[in-house]
N, C-alpha and C positions, 0 to 999 in steps of 0.2 A: 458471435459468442466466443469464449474462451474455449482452450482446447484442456478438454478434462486432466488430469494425471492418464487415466486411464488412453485417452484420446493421442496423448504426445507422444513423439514419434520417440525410439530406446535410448540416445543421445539428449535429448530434454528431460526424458525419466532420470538419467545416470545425474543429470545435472540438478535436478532440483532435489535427488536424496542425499548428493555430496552438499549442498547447501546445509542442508539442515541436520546436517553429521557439527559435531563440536570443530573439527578441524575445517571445514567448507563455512562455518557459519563466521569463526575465527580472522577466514580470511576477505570473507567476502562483506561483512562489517565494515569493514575498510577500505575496501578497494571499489564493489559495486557501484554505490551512485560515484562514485569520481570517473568511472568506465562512461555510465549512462549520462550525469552531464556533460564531458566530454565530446559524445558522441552528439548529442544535442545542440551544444554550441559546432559542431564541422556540417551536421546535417540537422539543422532545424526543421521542425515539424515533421520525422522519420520517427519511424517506432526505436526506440531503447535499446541498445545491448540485449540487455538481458532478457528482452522480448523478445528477441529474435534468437539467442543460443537456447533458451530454455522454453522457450511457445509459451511465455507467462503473461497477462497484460501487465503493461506498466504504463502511467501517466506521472506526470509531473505537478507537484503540489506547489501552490507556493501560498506560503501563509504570511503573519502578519508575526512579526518577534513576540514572544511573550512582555519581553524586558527591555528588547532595544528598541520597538518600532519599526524597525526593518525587514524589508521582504525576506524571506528566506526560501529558498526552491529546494525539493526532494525527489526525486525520481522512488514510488513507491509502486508496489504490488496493487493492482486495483480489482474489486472483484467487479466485475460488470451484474448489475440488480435491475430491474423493470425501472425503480425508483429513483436510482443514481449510481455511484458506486459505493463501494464497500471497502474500507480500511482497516488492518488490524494493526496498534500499535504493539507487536511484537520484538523491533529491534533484535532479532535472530534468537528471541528468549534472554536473552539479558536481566535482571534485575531490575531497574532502570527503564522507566518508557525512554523513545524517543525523544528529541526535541519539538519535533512537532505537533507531538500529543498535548504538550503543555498551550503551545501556538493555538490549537484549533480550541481550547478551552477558554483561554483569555481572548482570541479572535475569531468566532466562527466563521466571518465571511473570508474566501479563498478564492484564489484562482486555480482551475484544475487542469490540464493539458492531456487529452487521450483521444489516439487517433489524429494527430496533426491539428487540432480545433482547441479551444480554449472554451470553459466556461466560466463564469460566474454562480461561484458554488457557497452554499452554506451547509458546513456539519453539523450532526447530530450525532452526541452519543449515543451508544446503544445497550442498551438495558434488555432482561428478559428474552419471549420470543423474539424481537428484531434482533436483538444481539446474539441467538441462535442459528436466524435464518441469515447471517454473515457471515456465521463461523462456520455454518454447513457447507456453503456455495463455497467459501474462502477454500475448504479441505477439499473439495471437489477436483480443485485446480492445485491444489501445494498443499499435501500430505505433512509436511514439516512441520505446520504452524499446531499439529497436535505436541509435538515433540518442545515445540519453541514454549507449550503454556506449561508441559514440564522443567523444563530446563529456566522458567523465570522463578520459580520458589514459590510459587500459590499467589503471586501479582495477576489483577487483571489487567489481560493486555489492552484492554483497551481498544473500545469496539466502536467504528463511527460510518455514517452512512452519509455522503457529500451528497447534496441533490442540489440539481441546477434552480439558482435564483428565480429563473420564467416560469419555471414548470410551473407553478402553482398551489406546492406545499406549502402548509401552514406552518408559521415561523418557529420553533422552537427553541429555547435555550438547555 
């Protein structure tokens, strides 16, 4: 399981409030997943950067273009759930989702990468209580993402739960 905010050691705390500060989020917009894919392509199937400076889970998304058809890979925040995990398209509070929030709308089905394993994942957005019981677990572990639904101007960021294809959920669009 994830290490709480509360649970992370003073060096992980400092790091994920500096993220979610305007000047940490500024920079880390930019530089973050180029760290974490890097780091992926020297040490394939190894947890992330940013898993390891900050004790946060990270897996790696890859979806389907909305526009080009092409694969596209992201190293995102993942919340670990009974059901699958948990995504918030907050892009550090931006305006603006993501690109890959558009992706998993026109492409549900994904591949996900957490823990060195791969699955065969299909999202769902999430709406109401499911889209609560994400954002609660989500804050659990990164405090910021209250700060990020401030800082996007009253957008929803955009709430999605990846469940693995086997498991045995019913399909939804």
């Amino acid at each position: 399981m994830a290490a709480t905010f509360d649970q992370a050691n003073m060096f992980q705390r400092g790091l994920r409030r500096f993220s979610a500060s305007a000047p940490g989020s500024w920079f880390f917009k930019r530089v973050l997943h180029h760290l974490d894919l890097l780091g992926h392509r020297v040490a394939p199937r190894r947890r992330a950067v940013s898993a390891v400076l900050a004790g946060i889970p990270v897996g790696l998304l890859t979806t389907t273009g909305a526009r080009s058809g092409e694969p596209r890979t992201v190293p995102l925040l993942a919340v670990p759930l009974d059901d699958g995990w948990g995504l918030i398209a907050s892009r550090f509070g931006s305006e603006r989702p993501p690109a890959w929030y558009f992706n998993l709308r026109a492409h549900p089905r994904a591949t996900f990468e957490v823990d060195g394993v791969t699955h065969a994942v299909r999202a769902v957005q999430l709406v109401g209580p499911d889209r609560e019981r994400v954002r609660s677990a989500a804050l659990a572990i990164y405090p910021g993402y209250a700060v990020y639904e401030e800082r996007a101007g009253g957008r929803d960021l955009g709430f999605f739960v990846l469940r693995p294809e086997d498991a045995g959920h019913p399909e939804h669009d």
